[in-house]
PDB file of N, CA, C and O in Angstrom:
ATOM      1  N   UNK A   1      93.871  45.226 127.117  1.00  0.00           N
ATOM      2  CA  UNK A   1      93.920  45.080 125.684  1.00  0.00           C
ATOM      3  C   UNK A   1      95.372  44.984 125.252  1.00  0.00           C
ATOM      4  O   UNK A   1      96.351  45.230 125.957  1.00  0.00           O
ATOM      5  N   UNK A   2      95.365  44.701 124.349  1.00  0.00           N
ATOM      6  CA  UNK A   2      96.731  44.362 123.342  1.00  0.00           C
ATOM      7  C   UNK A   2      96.720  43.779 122.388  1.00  0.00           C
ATOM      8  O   UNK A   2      96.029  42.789 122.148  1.00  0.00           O
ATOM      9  N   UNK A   3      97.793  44.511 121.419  1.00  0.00           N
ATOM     10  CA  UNK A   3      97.874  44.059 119.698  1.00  0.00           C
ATOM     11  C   UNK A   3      98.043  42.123 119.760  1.00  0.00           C
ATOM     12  O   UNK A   3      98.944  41.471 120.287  1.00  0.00           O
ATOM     13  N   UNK A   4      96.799  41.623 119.004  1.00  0.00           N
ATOM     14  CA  UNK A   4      96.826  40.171 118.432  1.00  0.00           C
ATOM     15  C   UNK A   4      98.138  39.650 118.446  1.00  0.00           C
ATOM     16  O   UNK A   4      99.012  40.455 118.767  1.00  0.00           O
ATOM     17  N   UNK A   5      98.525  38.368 118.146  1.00  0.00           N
ATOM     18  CA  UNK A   5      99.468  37.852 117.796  1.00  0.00           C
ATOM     19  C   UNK A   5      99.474  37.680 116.353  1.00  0.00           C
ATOM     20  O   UNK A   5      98.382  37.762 115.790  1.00  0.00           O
ATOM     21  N   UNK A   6     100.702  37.414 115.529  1.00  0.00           N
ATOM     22  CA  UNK A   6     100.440  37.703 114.443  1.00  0.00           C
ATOM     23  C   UNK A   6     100.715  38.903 113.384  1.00  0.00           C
ATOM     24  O   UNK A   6     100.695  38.765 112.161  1.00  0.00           O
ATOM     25  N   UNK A   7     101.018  40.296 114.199  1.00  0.00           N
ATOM     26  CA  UNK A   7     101.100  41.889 113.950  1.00  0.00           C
ATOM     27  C   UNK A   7     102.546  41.748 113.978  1.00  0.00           C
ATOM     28  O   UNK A   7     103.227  40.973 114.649  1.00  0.00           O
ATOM     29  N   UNK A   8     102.869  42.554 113.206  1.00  0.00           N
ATOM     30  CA  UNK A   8     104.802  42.804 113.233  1.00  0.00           C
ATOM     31  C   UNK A   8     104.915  44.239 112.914  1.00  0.00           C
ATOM     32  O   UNK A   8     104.019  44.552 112.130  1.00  0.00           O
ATOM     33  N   UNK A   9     105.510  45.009 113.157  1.00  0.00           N
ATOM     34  CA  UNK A   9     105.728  46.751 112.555  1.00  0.00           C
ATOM     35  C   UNK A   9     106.836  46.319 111.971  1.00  0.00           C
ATOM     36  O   UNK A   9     107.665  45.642 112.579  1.00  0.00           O
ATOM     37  N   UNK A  10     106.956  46.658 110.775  1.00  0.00           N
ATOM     38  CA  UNK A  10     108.275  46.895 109.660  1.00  0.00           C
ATOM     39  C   UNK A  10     108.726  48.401 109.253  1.00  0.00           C
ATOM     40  O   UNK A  10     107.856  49.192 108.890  1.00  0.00           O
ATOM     41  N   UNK A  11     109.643  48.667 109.294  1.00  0.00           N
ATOM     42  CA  UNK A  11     110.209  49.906 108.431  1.00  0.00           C
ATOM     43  C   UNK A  11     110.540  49.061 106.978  1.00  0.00           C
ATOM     44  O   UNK A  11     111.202  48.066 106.685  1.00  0.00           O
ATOM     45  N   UNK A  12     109.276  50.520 105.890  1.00  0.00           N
ATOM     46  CA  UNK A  12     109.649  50.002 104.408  1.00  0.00           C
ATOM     47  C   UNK A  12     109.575  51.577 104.217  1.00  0.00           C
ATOM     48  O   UNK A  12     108.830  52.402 104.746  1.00  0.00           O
ATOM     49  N   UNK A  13     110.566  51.717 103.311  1.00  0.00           N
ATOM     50  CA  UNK A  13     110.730  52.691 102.437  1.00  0.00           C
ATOM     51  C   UNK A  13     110.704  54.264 103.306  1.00  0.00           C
ATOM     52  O   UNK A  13     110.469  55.316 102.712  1.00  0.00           O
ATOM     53  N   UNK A  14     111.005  54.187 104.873  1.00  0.00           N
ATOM     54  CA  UNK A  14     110.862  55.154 105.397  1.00  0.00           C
ATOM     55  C   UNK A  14     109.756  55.251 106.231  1.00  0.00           C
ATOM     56  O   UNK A  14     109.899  56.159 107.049  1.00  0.00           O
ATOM     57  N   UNK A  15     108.735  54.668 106.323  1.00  0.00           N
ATOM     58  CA  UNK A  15     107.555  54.811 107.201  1.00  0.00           C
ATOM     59  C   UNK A  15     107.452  53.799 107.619  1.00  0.00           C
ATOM     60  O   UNK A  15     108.045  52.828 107.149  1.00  0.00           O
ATOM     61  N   UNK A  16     106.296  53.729 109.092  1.00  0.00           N
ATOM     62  CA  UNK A  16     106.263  52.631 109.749  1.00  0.00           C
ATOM     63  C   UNK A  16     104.841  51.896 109.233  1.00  0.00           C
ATOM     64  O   UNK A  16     103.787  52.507 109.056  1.00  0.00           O
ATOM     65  N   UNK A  17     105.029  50.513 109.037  1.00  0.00           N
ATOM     66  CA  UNK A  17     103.739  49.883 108.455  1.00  0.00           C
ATOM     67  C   UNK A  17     103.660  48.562 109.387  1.00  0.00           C
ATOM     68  O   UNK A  17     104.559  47.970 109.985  1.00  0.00           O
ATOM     69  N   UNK A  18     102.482  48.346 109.314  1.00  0.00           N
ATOM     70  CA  UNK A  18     101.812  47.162 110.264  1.00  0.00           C
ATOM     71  C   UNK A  18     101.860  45.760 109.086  1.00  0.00           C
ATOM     72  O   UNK A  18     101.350  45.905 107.975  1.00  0.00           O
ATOM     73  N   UNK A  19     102.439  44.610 109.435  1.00  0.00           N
ATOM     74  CA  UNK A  19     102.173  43.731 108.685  1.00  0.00           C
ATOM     75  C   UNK A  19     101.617  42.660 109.085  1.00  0.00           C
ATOM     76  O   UNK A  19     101.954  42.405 110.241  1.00  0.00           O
ATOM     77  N   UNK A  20     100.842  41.844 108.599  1.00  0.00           N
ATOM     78  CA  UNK A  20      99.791  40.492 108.987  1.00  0.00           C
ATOM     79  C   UNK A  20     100.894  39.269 108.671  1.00  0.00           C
ATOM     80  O   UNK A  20     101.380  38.969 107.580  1.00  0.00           O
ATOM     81  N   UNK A  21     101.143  38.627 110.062  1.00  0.00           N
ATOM     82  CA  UNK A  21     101.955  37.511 109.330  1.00  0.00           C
ATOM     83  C   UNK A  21     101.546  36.282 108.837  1.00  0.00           C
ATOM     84  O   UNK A  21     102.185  35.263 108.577  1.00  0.00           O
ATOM     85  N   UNK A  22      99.826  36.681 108.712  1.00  0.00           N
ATOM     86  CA  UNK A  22      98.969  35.271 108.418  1.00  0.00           C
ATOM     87  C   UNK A  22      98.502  35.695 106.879  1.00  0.00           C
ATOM     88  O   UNK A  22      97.841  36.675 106.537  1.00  0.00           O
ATOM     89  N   UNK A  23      98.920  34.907 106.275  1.00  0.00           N
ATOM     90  CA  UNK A  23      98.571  35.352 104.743  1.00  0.00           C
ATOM     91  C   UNK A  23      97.390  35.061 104.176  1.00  0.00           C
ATOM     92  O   UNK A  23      97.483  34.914 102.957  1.00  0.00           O
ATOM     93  N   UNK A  24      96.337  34.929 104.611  1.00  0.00           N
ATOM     94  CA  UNK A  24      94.846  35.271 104.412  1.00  0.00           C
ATOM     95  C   UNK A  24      94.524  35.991 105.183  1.00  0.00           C
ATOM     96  O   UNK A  24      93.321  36.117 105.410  1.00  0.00           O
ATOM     97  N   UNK A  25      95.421  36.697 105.841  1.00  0.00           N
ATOM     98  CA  UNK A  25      94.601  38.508 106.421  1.00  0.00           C
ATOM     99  C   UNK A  25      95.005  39.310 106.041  1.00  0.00           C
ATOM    100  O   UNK A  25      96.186  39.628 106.175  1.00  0.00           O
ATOM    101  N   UNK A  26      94.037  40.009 105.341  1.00  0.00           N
ATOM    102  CA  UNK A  26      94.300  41.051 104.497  1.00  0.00           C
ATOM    103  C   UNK A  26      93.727  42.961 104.736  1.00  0.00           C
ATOM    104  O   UNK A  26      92.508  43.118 104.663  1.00  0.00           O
ATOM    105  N   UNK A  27      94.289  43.805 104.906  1.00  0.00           N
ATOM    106  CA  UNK A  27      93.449  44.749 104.901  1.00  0.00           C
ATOM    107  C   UNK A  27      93.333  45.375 103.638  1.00  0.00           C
ATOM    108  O   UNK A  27      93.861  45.210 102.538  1.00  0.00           O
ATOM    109  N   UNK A  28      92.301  46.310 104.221  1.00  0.00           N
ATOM    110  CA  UNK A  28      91.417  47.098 103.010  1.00  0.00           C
ATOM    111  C   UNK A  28      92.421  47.900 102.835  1.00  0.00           C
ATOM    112  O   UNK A  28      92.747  47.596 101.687  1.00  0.00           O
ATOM    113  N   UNK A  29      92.990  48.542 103.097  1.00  0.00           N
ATOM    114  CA  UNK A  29      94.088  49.346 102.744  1.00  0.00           C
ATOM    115  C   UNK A  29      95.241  49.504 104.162  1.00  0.00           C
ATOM    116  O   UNK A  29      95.171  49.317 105.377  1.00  0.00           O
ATOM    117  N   UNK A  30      96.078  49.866 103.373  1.00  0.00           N
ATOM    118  CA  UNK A  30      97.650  49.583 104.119  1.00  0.00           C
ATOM    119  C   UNK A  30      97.785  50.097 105.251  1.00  0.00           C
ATOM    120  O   UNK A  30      97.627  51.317 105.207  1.00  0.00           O
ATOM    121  N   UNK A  31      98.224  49.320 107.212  1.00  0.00           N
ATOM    122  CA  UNK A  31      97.878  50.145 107.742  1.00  0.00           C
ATOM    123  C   UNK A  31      99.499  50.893 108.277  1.00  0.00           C
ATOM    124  O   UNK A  31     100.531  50.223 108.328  1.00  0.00           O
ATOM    125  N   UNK A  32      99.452  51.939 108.531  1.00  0.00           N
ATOM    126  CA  UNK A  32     100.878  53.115 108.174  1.00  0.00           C
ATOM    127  C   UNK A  32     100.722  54.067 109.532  1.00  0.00           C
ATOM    128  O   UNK A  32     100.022  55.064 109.711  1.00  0.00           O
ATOM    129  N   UNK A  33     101.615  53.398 110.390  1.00  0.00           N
ATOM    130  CA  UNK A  33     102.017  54.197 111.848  1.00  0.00           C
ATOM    131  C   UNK A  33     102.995  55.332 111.713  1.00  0.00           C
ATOM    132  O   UNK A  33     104.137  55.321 111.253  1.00  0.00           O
ATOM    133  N   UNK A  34     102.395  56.157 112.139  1.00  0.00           N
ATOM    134  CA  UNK A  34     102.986  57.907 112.707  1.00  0.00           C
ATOM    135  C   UNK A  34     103.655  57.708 113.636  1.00  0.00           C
ATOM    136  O   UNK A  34     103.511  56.544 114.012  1.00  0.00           O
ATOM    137  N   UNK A  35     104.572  58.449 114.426  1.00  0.00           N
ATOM    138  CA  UNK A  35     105.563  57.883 115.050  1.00  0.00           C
ATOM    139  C   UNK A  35     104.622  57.781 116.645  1.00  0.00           C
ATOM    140  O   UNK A  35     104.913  57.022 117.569  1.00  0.00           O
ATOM    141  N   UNK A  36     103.419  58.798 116.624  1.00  0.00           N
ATOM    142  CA  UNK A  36     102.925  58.541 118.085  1.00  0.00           C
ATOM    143  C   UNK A  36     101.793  56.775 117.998  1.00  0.00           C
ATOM    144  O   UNK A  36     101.518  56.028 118.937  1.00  0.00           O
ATOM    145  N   UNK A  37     101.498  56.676 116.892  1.00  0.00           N
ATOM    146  CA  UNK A  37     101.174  55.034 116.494  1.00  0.00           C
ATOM    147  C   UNK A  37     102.234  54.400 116.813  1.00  0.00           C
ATOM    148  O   UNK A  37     101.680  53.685 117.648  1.00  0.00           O
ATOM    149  N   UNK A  38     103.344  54.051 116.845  1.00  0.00           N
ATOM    150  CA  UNK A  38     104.357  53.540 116.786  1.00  0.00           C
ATOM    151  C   UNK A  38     104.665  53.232 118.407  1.00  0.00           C
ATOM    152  O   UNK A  38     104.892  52.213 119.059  1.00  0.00           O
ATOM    153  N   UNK A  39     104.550  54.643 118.699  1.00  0.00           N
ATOM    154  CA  UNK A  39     104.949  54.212 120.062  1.00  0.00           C
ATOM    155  C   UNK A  39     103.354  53.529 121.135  1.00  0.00           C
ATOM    156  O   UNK A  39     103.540  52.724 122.048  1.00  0.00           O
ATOM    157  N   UNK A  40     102.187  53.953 120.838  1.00  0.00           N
ATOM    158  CA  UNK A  40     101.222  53.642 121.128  1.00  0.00           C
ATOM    159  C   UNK A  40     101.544  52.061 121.175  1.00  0.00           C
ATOM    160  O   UNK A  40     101.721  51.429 122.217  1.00  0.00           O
ATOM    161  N   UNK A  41     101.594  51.494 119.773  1.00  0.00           N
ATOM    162  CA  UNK A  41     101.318  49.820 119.299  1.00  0.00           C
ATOM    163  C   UNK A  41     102.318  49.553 120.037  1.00  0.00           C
ATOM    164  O   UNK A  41     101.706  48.723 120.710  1.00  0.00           O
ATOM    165  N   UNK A  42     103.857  49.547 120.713  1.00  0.00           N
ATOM    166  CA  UNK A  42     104.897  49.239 121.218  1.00  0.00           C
ATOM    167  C   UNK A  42     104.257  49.093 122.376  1.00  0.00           C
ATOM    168  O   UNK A  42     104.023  47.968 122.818  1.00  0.00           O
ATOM    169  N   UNK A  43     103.888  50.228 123.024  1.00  0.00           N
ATOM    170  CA  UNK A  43     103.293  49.809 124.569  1.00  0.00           C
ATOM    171  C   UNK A  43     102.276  48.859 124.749  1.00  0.00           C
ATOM    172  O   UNK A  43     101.893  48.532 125.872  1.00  0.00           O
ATOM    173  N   UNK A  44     101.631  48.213 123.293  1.00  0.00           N
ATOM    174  CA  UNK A  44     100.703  47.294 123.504  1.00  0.00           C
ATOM    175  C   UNK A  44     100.831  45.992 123.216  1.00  0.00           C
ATOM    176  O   UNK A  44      99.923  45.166 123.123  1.00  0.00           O
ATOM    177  N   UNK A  45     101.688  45.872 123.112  1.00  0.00           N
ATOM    178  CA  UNK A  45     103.019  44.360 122.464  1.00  0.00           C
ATOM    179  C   UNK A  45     102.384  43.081 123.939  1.00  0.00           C
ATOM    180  O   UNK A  45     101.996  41.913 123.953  1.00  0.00           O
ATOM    181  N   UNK A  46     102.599  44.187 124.996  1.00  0.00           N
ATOM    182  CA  UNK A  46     101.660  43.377 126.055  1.00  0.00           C
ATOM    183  C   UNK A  46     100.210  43.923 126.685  1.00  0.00           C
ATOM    184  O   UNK A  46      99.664  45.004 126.465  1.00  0.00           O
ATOM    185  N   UNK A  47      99.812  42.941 127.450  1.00  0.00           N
ATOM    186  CA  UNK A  47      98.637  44.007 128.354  1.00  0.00           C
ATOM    187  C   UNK A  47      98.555  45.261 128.732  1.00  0.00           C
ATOM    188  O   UNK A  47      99.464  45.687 129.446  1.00  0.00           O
ATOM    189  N   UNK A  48      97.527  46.097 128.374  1.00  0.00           N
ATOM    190  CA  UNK A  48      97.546  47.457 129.065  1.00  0.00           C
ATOM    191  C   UNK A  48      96.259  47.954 129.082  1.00  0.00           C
ATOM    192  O   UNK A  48      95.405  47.071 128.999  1.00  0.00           O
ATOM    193  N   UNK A  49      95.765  49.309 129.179  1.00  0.00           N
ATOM    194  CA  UNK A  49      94.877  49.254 129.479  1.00  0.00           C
ATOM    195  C   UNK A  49      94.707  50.887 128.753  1.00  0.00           C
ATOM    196  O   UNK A  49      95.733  51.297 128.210  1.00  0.00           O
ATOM    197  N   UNK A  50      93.580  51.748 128.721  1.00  0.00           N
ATOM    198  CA  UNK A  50      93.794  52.663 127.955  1.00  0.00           C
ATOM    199  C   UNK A  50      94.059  53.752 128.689  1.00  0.00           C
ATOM    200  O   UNK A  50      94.569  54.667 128.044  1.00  0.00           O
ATOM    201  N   UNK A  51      93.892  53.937 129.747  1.00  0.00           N
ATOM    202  CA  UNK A  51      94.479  54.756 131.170  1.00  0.00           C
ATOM    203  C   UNK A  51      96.112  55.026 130.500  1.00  0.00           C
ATOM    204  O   UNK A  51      96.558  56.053 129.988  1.00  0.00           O
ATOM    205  N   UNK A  52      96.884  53.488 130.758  1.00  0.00           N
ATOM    206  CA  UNK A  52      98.037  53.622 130.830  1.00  0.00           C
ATOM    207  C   UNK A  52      99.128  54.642 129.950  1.00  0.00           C
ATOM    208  O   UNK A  52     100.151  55.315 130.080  1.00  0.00           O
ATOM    209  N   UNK A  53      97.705  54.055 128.593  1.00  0.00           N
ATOM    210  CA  UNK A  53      98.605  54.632 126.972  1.00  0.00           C
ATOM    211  C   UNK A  53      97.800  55.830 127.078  1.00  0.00           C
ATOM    212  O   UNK A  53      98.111  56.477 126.078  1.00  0.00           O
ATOM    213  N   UNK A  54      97.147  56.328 127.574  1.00  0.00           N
ATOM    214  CA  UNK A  54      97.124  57.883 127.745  1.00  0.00           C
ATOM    215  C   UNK A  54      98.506  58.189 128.210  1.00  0.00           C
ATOM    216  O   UNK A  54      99.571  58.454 127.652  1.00  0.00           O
ATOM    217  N   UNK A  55      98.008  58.028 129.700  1.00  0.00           N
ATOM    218  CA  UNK A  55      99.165  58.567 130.203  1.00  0.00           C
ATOM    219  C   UNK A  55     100.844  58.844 130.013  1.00  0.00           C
ATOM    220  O   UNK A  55     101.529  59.771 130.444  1.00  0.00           O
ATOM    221  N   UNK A  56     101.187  57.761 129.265  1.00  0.00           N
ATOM    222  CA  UNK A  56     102.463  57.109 128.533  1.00  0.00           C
ATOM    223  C   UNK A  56     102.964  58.442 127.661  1.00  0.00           C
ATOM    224  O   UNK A  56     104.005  59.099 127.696  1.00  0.00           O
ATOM    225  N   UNK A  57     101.436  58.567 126.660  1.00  0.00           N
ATOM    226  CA  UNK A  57     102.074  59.342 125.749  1.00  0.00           C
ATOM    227  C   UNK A  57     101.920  60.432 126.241  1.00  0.00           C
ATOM    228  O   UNK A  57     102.812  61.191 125.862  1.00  0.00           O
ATOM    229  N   UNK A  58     100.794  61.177 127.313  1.00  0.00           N
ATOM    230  CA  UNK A  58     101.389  63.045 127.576  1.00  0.00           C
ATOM    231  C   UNK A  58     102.539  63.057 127.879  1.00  0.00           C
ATOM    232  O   UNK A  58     103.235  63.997 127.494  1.00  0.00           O
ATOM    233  N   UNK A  59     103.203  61.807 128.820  1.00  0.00           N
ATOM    234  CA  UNK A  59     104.164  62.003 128.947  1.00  0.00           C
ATOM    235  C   UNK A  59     105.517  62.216 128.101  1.00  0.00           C
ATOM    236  O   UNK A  59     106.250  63.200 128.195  1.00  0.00           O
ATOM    237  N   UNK A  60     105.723  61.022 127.195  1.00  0.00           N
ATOM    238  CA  UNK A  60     106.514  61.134 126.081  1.00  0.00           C
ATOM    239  C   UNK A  60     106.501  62.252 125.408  1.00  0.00           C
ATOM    240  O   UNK A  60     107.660  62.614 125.209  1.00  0.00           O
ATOM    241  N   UNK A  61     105.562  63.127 124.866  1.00  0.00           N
ATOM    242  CA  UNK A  61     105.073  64.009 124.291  1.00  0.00           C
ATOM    243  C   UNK A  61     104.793  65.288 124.590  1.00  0.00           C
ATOM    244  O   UNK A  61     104.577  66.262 123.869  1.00  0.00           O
ATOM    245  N   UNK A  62     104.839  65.100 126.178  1.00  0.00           N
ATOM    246  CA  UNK A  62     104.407  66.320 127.261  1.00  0.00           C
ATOM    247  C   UNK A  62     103.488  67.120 126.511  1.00  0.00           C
ATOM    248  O   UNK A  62     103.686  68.119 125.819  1.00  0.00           O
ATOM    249  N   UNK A  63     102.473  66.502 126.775  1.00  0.00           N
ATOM    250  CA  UNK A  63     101.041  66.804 125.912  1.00  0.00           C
ATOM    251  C   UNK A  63      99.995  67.216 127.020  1.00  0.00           C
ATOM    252  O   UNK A  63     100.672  67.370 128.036  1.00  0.00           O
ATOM    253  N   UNK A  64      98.846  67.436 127.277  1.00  0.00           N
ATOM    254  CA  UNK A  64      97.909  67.440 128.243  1.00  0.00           C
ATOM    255  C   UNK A  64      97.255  66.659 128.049  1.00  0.00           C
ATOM    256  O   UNK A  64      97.042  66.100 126.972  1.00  0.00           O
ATOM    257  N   UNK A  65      96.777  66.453 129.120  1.00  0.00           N
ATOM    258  CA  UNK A  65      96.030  64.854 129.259  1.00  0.00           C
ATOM    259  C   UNK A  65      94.671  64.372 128.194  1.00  0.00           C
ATOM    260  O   UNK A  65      94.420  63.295 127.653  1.00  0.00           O
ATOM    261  N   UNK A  66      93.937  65.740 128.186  1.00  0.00           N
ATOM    262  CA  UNK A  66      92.636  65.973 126.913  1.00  0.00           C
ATOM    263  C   UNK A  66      93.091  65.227 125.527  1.00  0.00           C
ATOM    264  O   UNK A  66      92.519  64.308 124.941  1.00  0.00           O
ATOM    265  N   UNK A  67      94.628  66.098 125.097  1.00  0.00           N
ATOM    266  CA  UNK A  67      94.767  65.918 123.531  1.00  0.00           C
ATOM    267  C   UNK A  67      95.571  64.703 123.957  1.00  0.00           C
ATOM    268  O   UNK A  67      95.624  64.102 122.884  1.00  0.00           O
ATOM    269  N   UNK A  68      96.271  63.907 124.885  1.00  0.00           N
ATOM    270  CA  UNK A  68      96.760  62.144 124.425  1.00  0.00           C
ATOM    271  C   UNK A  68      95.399  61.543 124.488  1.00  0.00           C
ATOM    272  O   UNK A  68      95.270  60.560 123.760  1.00  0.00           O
ATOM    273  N   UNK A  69      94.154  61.955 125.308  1.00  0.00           N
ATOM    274  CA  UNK A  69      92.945  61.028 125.389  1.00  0.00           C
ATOM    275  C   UNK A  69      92.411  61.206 124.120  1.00  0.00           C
ATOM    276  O   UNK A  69      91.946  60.110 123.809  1.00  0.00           O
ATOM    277  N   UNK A  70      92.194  62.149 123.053  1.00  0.00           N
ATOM    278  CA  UNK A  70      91.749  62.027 122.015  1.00  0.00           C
ATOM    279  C   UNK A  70      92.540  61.276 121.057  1.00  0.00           C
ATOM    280  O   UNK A  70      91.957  60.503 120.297  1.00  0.00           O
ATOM    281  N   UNK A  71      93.843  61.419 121.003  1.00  0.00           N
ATOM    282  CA  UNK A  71      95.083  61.388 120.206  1.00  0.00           C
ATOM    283  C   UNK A  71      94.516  59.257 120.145  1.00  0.00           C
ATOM    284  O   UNK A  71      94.080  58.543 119.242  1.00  0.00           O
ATOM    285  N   UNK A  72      94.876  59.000 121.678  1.00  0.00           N
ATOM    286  CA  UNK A  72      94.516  57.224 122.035  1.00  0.00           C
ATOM    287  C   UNK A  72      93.364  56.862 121.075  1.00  0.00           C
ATOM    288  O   UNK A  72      93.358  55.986 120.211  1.00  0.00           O
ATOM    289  N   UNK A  73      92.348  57.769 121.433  1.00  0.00           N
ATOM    290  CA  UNK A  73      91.017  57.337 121.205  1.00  0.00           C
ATOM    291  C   UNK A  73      90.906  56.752 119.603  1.00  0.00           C
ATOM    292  O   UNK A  73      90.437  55.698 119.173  1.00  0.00           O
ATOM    293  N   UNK A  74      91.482  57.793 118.985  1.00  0.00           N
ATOM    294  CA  UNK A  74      91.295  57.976 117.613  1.00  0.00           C
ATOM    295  C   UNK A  74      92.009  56.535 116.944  1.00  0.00           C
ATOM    296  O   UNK A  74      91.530  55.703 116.173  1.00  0.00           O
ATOM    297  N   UNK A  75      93.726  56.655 117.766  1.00  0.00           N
ATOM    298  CA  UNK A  75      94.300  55.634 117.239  1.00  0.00           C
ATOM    299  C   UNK A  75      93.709  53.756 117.510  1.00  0.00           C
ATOM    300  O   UNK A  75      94.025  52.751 116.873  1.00  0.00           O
ATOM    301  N   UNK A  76      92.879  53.897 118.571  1.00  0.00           N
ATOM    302  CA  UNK A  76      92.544  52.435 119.282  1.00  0.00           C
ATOM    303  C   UNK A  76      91.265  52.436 118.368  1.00  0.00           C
ATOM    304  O   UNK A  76      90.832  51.329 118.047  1.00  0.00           O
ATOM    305  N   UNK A  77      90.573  53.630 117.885  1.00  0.00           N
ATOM    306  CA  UNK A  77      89.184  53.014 117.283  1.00  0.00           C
ATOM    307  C   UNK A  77      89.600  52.366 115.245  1.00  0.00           C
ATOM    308  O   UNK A  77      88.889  51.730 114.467  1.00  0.00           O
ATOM    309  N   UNK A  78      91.120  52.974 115.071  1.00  0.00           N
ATOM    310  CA  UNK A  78      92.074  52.578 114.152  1.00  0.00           C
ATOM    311  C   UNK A  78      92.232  50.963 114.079  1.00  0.00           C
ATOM    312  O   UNK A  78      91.780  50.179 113.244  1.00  0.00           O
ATOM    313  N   UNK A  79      92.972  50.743 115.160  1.00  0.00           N
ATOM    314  CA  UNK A  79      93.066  49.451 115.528  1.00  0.00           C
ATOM    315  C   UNK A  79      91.852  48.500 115.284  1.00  0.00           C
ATOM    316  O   UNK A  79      91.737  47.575 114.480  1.00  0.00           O
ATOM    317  N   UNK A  80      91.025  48.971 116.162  1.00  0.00           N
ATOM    318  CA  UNK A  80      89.838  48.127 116.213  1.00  0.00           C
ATOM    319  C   UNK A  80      89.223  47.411 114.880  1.00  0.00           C
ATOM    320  O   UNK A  80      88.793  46.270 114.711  1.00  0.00           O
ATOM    321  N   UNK A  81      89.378  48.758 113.819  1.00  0.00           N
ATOM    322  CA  UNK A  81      88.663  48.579 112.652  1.00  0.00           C
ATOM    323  C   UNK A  81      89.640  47.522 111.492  1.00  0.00           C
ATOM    324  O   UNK A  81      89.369  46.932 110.446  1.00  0.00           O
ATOM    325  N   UNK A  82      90.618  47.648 112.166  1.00  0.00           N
ATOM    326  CA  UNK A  82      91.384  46.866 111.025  1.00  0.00           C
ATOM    327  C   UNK A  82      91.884  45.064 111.837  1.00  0.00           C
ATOM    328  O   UNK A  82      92.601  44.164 111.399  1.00  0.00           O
ATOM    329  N   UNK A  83      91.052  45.206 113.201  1.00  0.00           N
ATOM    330  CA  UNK A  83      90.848  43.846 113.917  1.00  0.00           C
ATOM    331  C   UNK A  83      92.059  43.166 114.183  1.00  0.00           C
ATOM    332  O   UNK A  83      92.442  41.996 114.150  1.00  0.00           O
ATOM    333  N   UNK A  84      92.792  44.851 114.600  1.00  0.00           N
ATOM    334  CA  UNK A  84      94.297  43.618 115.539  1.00  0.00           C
ATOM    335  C   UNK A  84      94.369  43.823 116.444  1.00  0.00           C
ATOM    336  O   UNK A  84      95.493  43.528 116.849  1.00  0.00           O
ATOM    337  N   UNK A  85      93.486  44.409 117.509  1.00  0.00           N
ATOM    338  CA  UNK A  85      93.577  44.322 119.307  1.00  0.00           C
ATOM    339  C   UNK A  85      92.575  43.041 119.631  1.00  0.00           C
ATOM    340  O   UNK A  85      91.552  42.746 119.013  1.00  0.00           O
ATOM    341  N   UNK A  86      93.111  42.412 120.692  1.00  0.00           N
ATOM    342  CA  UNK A  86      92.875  41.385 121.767  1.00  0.00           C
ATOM    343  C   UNK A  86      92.066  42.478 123.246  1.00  0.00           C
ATOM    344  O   UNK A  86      92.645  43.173 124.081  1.00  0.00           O
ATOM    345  N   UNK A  87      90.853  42.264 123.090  1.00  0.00           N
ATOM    346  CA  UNK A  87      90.165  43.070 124.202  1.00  0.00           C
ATOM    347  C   UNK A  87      89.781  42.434 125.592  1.00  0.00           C
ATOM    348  O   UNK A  87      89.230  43.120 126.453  1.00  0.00           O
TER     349      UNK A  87
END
């Protein structure tokens, strides 16, 4: 999997936001990356797989493996809904 083409992360006003560079895609509301989103969507710029971005972030984060698998989960079913991963 990996973020569509088309997706750009911008810094506005202090936070990280996802922008559509196709101007008839629109979301329902604004989508606004936390810094572990941030680094999640970065590792997905290319192919990966959801193993990987677990693993990625206990590491970054030195987290246990349980709370990055929920942490992923939550953020990829994010993604999904606002239809910018390539599966």
């Amino acid at each position: 999997m990996k973020i569509k083409n088309g997706f750009i992360i911008r810094e506005v006003a202090g936070s990280t936001v996802v922008v559509p560079l196709d101007p008839t895609h629109t979301f329902a509301s604004m989508l606004k990356l936390n810094g572990t989103g941030k680094f999640l969507w970065e590792r997905m710029l290319t192919e990966t797989d959801e193993d990987a971005l677990v693993s990625a972030l206990a590491e970054e984060y030195e987290i246990d493996m349980e709370t990055a698998r929920a942490d992923t989960d939550r953020f990829l079913a994010s993604l999904r809904s606002f239809g910018v991963l390539e599966e």
